[in-house]
VOFI-346645 format. One line per field, with one value per residue: residue in one letter; chain; x, y, z of N, C-alpha, C in turn. Coordinates in Angstrom, 3 decimals. Each point is the difference from the previous one (the first is absolute). Layout:
! residues N
code [A;...]
unit [A;...]
neast [X;...]
nnorth [Y;...]
nup [Z;...]
caeast [X;...]
canorth [Y;...]
caup [Z;...]
ceast [X;...]
cnorth [Y;...]
cup [Z;...]
END
This chain:
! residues 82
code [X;X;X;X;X;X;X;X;X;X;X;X;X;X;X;X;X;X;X;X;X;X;X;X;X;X;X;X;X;X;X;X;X;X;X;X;X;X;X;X;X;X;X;X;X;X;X;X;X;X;X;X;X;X;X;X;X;X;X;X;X;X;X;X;X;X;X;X;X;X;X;X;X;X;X;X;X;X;X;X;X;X]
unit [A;A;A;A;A;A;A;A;A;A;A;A;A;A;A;A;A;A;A;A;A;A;A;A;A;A;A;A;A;A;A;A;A;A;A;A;A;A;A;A;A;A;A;A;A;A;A;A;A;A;A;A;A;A;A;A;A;A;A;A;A;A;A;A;A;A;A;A;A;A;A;A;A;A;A;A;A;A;A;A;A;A]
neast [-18.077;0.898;0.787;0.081;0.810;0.274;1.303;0.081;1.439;0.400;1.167;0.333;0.700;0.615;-1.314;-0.007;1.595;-0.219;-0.804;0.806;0.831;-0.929;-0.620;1.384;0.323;-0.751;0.261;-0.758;-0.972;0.176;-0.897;-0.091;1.818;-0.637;-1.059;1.183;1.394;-0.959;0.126;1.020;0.405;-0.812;0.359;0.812;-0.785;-0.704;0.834;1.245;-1.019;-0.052;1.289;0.370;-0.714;0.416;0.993;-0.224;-1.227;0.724;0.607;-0.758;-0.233;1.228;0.173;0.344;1.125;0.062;0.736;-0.841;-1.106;0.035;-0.051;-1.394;-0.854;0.681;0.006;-0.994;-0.177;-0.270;0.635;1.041;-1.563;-0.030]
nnorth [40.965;-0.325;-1.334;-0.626;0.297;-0.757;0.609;-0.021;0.239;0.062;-0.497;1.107;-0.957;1.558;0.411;-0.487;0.235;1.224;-0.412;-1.257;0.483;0.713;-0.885;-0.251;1.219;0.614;-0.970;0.066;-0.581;-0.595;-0.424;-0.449;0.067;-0.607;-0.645;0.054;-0.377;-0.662;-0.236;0.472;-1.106;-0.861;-0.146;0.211;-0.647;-0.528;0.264;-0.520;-0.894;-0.521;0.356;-0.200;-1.167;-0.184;-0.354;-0.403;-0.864;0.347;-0.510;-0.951;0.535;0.006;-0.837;1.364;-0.313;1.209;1.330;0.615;-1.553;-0.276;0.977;0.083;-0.234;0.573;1.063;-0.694;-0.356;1.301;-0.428;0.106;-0.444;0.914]
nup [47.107;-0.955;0.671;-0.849;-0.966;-1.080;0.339;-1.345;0.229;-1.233;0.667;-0.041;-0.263;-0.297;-0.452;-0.980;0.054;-0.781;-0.809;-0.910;0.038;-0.050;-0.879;-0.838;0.017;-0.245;-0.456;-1.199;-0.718;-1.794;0.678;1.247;0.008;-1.332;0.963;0.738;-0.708;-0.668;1.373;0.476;-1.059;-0.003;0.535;-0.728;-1.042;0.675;0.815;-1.206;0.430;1.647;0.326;-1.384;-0.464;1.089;-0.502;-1.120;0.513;0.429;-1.001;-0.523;1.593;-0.575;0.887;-0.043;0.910;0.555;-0.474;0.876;-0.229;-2.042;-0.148;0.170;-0.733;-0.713;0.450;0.222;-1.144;-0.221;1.173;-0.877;-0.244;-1.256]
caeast [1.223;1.181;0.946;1.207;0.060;1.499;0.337;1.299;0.777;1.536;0.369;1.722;1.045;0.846;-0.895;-0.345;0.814;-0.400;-1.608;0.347;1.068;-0.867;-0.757;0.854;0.174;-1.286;-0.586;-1.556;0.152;0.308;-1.304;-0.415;1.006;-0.173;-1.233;0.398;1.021;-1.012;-0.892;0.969;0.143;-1.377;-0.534;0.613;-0.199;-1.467;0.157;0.245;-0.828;-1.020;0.839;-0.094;-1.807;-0.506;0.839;-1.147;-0.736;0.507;0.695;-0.983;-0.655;0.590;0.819;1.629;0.809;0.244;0.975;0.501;-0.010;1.129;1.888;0.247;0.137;0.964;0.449;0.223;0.860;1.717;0.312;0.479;-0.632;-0.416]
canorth [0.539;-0.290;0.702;0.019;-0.330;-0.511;0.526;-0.360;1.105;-0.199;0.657;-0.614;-1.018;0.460;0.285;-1.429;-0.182;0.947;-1.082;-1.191;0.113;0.849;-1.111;-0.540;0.673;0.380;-1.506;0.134;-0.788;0.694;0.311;1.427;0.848;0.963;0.615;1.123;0.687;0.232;0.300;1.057;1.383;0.219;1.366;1.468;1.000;0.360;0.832;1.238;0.298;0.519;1.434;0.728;0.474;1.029;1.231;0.262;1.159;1.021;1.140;0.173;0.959;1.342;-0.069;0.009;0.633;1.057;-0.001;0.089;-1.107;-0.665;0.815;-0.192;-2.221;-0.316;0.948;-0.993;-0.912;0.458;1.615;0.772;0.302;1.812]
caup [-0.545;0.313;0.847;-0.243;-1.045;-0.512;-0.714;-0.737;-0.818;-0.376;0.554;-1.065;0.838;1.108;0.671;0.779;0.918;1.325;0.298;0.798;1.100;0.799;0.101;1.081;0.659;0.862;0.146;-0.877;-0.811;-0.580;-0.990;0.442;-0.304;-1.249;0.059;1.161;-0.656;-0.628;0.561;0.452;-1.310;0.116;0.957;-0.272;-1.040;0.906;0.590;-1.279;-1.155;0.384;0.291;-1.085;0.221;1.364;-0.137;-0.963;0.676;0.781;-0.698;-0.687;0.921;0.285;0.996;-0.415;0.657;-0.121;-0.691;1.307;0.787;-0.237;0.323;1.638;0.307;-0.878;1.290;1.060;-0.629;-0.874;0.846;-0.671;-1.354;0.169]
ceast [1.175;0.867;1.105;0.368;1.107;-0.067;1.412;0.798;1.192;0.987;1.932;0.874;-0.071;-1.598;-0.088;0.794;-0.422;-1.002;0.488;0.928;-1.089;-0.748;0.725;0.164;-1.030;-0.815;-0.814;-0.102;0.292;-1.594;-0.057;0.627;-0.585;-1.418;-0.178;-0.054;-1.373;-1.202;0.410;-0.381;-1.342;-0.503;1.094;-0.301;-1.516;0.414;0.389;-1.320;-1.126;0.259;-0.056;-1.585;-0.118;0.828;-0.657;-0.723;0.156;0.268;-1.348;-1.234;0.722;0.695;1.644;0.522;0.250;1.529;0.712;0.431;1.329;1.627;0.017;0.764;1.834;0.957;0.372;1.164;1.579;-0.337;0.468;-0.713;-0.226;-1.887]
cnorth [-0.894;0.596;0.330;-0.667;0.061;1.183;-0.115;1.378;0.023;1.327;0.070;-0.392;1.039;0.457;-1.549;-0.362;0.642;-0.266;-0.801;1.079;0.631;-1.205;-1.011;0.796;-0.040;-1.363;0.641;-0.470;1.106;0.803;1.254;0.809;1.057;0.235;1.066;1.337;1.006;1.024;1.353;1.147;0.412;0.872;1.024;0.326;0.023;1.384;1.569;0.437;1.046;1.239;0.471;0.643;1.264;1.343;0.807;0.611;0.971;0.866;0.580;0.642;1.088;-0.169;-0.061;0.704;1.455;0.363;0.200;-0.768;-0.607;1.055;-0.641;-1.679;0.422;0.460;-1.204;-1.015;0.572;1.468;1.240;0.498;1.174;-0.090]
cup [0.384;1.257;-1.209;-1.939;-0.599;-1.549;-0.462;-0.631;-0.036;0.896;-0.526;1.618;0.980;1.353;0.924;1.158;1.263;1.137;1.298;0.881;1.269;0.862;1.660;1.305;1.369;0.107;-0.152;-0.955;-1.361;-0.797;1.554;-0.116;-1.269;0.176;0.921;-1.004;-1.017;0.429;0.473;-1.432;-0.137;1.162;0.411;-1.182;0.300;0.269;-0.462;-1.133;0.811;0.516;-1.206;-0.059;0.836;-0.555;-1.424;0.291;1.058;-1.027;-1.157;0.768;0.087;1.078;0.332;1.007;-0.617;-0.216;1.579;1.010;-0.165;0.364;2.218;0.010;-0.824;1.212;1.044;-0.432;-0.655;1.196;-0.428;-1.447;0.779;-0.485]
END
């Protein structure tokens, strides 16, 4: 397996600035700066997809907070809910 591979993508001026200014910044070069940057989005939507899934099936077992559970959890959060 590859360590590693060249990938090409049009990016508009102002992303790009952002790129380079980050790049400079943190002295990193500009390919790890957007393979970082890539990698981050990539595993927060890992993450939104695999919390959604879990939450699905929870809900598709029937698994639902009670009308009781939720006024307690709301109680905690708005003191003054009746």
């Amino acid at each position: 397996m590859r360590k590693s591979c060249v990938f090409a993508l049009r990016v508009d001026p102002k992303l790009m600035k952002r790129l380079d200014r980050l790049s400079r910044v943190t002295s990193r070069s500009l390919s790890f700066v957007a393979a970082d940057a890539i990698r981050e989005y990539l595993d927060w939507n890992d993450y939104q997809i695999r919390d959604t899934k879990k939450a699905l099936e929870e809900a598709d077992s029937g698994d639902f907070a009670s009308r009781r559970d939720v006024k307690r959890m709301l109680k905690k959060w708005i003191p003054n809910m009746n």
